[in-house]
C-alpha positions in Angstrom: 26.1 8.1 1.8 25.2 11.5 3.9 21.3 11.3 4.9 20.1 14.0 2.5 21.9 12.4 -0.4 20.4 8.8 0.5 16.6 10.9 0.7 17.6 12.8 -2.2 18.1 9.5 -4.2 14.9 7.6 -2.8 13.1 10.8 -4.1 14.7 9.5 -7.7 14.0 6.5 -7.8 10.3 7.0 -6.3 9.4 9.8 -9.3 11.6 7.7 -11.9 10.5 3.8 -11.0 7.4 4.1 -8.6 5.0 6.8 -9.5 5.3 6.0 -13.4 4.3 2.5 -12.6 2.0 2.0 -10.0 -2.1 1.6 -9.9 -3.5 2.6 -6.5 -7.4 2.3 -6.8 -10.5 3.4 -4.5 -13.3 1.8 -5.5 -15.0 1.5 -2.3 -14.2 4.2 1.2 -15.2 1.7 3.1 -12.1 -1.0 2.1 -8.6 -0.9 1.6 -7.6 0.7 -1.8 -6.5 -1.7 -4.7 -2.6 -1.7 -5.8 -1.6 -3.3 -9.0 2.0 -2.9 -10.9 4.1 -3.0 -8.2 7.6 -2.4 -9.7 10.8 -4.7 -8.9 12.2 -3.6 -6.0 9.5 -2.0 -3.7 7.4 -3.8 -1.0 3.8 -3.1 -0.2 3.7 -2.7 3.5 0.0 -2.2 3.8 -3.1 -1.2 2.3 -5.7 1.7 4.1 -9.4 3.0 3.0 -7.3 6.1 1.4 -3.5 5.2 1.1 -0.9 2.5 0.1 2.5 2.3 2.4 5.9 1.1 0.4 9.6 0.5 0.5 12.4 -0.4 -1.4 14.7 -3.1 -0.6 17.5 -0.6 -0.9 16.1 2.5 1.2 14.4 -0.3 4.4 15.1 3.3 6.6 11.6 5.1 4.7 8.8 4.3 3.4 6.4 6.0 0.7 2.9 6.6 1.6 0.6 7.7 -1.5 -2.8 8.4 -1.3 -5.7 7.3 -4.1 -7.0 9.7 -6.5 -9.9 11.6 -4.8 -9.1 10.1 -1.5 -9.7 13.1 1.6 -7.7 12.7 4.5 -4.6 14.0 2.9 -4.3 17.7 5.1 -5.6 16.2 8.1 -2.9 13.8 8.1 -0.3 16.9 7.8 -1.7 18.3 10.3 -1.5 15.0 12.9 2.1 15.1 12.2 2.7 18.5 12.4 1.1 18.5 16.1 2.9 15.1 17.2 6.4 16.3 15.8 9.6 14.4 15.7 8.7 11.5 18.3 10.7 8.7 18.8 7.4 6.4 18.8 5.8 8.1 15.6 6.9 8.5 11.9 7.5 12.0 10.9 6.9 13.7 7.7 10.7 14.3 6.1 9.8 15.2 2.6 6.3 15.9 0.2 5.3 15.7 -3.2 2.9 18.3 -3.5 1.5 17.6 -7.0 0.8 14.3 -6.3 0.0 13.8 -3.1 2.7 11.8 -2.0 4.4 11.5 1.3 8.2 10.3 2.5 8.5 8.6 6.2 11.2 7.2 7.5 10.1 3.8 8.5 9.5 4.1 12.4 6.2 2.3 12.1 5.6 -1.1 14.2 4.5 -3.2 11.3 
């Protein structure tokens, strides 16, 4: 499968299996957001004050990052990748949902 059609599909199944289905709560800025309904399939990688980190068994190359409801942080973030670029050492944006505040990395993160 060519790169964009493997991104392309991820994008799928995150709109079609993820988003529908998952509960990411911030109750409290000061402690990691509460995830509930993981779907079969995906992986919570970690939990932040703002943001919840996924995969999918099938796509171990990316990772989803989606922010709570309400949650700030969301353009400065943008903008911390947009200044760092493509680096071999940092993730790097590859795709956005815009409506829901949703971002695509491929998985380059030391976890």
């Amino acid at each position: 499968m060519q790169e964009v059609e493997k991104i392309e599909k991820f994008i799928s199944i995150i709109d079609k299996k993820l988003r529908p289905n998952i509960v990411i709560r911030s109750i409290n800025s000061e402690k990691p957001v509460v995830v509930k309904h993981i779907p079969d399939s995906w992986n919570l990688l970690g939990c932040g004050n703002y943001a919840a980190v996924f995969t999918h068994k099938a796509f171990d190359d990316y990772v989803v990052k989606i922010y709570a409801k309400g949650r700030p942080g969301l353009k400065e973030e943008v903008e911390v990748y947009k200044t760092i670029g493509n680096h071999p050492s940092y993730s790097y944006i590859i795709y956005r949902f815009f409506i829901n505040s949703q971002y695509l990395f491929p998985s380059l993160y030391l976890i």
